[in-house]
C-alpha positions as CSV (number, residue, x, y, z in Angstrom):
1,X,92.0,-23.1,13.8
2,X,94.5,-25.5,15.4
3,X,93.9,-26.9,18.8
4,X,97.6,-27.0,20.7
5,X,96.4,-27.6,24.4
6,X,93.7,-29.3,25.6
7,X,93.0,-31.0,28.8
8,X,90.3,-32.9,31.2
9,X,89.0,-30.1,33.7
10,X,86.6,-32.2,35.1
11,X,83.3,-33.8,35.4
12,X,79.8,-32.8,36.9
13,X,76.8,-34.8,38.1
14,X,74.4,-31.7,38.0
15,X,75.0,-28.6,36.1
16,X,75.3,-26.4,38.3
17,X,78.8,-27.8,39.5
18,X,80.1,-27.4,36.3
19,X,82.7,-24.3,35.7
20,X,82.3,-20.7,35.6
21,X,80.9,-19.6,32.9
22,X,83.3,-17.4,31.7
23,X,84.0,-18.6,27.8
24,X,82.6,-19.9,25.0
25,X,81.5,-23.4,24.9
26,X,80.5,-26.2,22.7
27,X,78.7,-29.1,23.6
28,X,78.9,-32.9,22.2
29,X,75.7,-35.3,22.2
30,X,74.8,-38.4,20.5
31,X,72.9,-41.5,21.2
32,X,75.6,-44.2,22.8
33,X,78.2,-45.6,21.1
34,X,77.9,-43.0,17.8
35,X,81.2,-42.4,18.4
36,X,81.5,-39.4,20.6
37,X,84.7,-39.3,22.4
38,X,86.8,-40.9,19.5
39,X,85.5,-37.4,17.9
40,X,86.5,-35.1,20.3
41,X,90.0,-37.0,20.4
42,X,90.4,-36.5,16.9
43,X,89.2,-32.9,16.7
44,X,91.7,-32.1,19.9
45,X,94.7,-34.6,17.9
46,X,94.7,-36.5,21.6
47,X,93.7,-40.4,21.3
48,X,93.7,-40.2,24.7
49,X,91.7,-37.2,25.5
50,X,88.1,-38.7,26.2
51,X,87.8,-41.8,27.0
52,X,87.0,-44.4,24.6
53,X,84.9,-47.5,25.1
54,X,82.6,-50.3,23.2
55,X,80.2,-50.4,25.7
56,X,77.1,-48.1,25.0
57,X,76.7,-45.5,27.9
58,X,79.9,-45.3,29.0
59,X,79.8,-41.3,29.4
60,X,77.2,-40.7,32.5
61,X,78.6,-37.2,33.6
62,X,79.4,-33.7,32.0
63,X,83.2,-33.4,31.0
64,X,84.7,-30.4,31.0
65,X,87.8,-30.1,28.6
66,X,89.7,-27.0,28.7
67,X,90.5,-25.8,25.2
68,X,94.0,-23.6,24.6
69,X,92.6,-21.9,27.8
70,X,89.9,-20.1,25.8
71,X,87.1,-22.4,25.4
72,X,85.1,-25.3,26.8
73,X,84.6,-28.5,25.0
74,X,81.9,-30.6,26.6
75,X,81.1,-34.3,26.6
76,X,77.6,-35.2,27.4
77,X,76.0,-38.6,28.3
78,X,74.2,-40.1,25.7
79,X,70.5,-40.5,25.0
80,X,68.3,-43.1,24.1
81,X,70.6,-45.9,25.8
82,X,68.2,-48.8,25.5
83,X,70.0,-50.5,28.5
84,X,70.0,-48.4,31.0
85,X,67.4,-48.6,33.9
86,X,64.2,-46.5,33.7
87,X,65.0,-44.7,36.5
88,X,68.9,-44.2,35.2
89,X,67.4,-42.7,31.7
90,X,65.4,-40.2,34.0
91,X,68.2,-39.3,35.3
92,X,70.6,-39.0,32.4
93,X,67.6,-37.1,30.6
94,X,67.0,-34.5,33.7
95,X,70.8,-33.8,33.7
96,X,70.8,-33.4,29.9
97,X,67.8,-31.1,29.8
98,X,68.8,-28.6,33.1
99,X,72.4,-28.3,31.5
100,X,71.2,-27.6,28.0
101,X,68.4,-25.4,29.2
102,X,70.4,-23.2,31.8
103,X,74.1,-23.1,30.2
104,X,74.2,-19.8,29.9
105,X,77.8,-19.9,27.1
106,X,76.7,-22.3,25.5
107,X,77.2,-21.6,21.7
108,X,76.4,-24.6,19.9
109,X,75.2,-28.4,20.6
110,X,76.7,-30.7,17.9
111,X,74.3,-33.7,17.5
112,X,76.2,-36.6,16.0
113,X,74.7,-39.0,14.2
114,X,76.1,-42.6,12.9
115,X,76.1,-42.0,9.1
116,X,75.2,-45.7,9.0
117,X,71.6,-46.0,9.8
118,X,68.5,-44.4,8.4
119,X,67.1,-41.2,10.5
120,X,66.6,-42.5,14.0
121,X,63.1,-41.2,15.7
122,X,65.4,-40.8,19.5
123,X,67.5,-38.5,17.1
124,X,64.6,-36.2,15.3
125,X,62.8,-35.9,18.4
126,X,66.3,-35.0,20.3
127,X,66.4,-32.5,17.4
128,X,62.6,-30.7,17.4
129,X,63.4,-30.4,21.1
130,X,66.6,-28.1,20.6
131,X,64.4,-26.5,18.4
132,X,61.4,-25.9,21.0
133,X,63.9,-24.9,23.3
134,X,65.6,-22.7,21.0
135,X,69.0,-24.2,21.5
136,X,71.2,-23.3,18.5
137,X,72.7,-26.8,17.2
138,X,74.4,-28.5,14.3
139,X,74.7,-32.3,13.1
140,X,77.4,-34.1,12.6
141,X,77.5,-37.1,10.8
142,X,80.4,-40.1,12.3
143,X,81.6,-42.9,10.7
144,X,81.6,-41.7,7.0
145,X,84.5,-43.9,6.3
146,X,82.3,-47.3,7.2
147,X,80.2,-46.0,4.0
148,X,80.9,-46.8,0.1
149,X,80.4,-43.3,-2.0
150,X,77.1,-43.9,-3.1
151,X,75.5,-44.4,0.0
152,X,77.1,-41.4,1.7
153,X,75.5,-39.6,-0.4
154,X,71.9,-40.7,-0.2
155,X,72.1,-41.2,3.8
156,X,73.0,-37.6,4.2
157,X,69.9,-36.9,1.4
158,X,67.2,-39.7,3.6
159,X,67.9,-37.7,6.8
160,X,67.5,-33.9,4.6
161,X,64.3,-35.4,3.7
162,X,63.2,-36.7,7.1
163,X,64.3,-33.2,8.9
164,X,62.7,-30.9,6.2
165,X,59.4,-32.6,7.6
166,X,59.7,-30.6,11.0
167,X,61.9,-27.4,10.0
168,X,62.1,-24.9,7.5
169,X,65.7,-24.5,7.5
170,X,68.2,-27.4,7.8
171,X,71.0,-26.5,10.2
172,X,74.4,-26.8,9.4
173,X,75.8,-30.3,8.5
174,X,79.3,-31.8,8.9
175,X,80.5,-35.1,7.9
176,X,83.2,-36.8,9.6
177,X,85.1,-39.8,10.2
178,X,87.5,-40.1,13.2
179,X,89.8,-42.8,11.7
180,X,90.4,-40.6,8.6
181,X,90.4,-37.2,10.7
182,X,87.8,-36.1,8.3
183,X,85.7,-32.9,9.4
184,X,88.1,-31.7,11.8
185,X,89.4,-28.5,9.5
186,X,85.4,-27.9,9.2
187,X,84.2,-28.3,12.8
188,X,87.0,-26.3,14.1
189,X,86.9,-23.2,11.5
190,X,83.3,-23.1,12.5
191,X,83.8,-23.0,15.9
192,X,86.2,-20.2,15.4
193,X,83.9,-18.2,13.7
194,X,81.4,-18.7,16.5
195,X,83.9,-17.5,19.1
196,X,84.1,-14.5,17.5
197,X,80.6,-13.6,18.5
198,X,81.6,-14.4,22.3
């Protein structure tokens, strides 16, 4: 699949602003600054599509982009933002939680996960939850190109290891890098396949 159009629709403080659900959709997570929007910009070949920043926490709403007008792409705040206030991470966590739990076309979450550290305990936790809940998701590894050969390979092997702990199966698992455009072909056949089901 090749994205030709895609475009801000527009962002939600509670869920049940966001728009009809009347298409497929596919939802982006992370903790902050994994590299979520400069992701979607290179899936969607649009630097400018989501916006950027260095600052952790800079995506506090849900943002709706409309893709070739036949499915949602969706840019959730982060989790696990260490400097946010108490009450703020309440917040971000209820809005998180009542979207994911009441989205009713939602298809996938995609959990992205800086290839660069060693399995986070916000991220596994993030992850048995989905799985509690039921919520069909796949990971997604950023930053791949920050990482010599070797240890790509054994990060990727150190989080197998830490997930096969808590589940059976492993979901799916891509590995991407948004300088490089790595991942893109994968992420987006998958998603095509997925739409099929719709």
């Amino acid at each position: 699949m090749r994205i030709t159009k895609a475009a801000f629709l527009t962002s939600s403080s509670k869920p049940n602003q966001c728009p009809d659900a009347d298409r497929p959709e596919y939802a982006f997570i992370g903790r902050s600054n994994v590299g979520k929007s400069s992701l979607i910009n290179m899936l969607c070949n649009n630097s400018t599509l989501a916006k950027t920043s260095s600052t952790p926490g800079k995506t506090q709403l849900i943002n709706h982009f409309t893709i070739d007008n036949q499915w949602y792409l969706v840019d959730l705040p982060g989790y696990g933002y260490a400097k946010a206030s108490k009450t703020q991470r309440k917040e971000f966590k209820l809005l998180i939680d009542n979207y994911l739990r009441h989205r009713s076309n939602l298809m996938c979450l995609f959990i992205l996960v800086d290839s660069r550290h060693k399995p986070q305990k916000v991220d596994l936790e993030f992850m048995h939850q989905m799985g509690v809940w039921g919520i069909p998701f796949v990971i997604v590894f950023t930053k791949m190109d920050k990482l010599k050969a070797s240890e790509k390979e054994s990060n990727i092997e150190n989080y197998k290891k830490a997930l096969l702990e808590d589940w059976e199966e492993l979901p799916e698992i891509f590995v991407t890098s948004a300088e490089k455009a790595e991942g893109r072909d994968e992420i987006l056949n998958f998603i095509e396949q997925v739409n099929e089901q719709w």
